[in-house]
N, C-alpha and C positions, 0 to 999 in steps of 0.2 A: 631773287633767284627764280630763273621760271620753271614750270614745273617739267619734268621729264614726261615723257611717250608712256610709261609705266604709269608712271601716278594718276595720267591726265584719264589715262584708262579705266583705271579702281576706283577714280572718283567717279567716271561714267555708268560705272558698273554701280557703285554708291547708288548714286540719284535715280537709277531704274529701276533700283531695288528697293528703295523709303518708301516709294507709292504704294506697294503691296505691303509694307512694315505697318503703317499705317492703316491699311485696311483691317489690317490681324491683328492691331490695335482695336480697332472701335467693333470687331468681330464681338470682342470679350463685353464690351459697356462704349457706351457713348463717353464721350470726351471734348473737354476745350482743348485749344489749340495747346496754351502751354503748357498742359498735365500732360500732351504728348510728345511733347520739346523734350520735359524730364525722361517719359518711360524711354524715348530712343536714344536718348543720353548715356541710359544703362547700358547700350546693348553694344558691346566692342566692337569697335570699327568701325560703326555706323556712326559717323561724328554729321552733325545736323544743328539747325538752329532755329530760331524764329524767323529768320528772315528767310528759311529755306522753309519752314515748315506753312507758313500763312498763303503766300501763291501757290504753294500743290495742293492745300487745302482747299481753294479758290479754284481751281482749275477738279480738282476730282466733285466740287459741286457741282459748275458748269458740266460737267460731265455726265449727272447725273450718279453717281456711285456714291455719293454721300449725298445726307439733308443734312437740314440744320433746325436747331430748335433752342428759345433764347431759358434758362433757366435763374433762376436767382439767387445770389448767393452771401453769404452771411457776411464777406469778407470785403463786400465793395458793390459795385454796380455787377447789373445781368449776366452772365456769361452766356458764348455765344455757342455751343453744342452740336458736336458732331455725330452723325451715329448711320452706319453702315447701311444700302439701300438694297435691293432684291437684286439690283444689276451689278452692284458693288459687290456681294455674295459671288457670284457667278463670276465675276471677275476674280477675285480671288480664289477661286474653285480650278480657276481655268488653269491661273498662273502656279497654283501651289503644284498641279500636276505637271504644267511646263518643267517650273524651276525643279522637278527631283531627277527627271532627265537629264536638265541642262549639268546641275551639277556630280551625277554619278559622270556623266562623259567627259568633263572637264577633272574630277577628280583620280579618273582612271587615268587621262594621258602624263596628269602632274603626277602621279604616284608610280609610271610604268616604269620599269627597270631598266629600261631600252635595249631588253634581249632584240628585238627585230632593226635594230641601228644598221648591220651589215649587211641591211638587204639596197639600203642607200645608196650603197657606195658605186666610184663612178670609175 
């Protein structure tokens, strides 16, 4: 079944919003990839996986907004550690201020009672 004009939306809306998920992730502690597969796993609606989470990983390093650093771990070979950069910060600083905008405006048209509907009319 393909998906609807809706869905294909919330997912776009999804994907541009994990990259800041993820920042406010490693804000808190540095992380491997799949301890952050789990914590966004937690958080409804944001459905995600490793194979979504390893290229934005990839791409916010390229970016310069994450490093990486290899640590060792009791349970197998090195893990490979993510943790948040000064530009990565500012990024995050920037977007959390965006997105309280983005969503008071979006949350007042979905909540308005549509008293001004009759100014529409034709």
């Amino acid at each position: 079944m393909a998906p609807t004009a809706e869905s294909k939306g919330l997912s776009q809306l999804r994907r541009g919003a994990l990259e800041y998920c993820v920042l406010a992730l490693l804000r808190q502690d540095p992380s491997y990839g799949y301890e952050l597969v789990q914590a966004l796993a937690d958080v409804d609606g944001l459905v995600t996986s490793e194979g979504t989470i390893y290229p934005l990983l990839t791409r916010l390093r390229r970016e310069q907004l994450v490093a990486t650093f290899w640590q060792e771990s009791e349970e197998g070979p090195p893990r490979r550690y993510y943790k948040l950069t000064a530009a990565g910060e500012r990024a995050l600083t920037d977007f959390a201020e965006e997105w309280s905008r983005f969503r008071d405006g979006v949350d007042a048209l979905l909540t308005s009672s549509g008293a001004g509907d009759d100014h529409h009319e034709h």
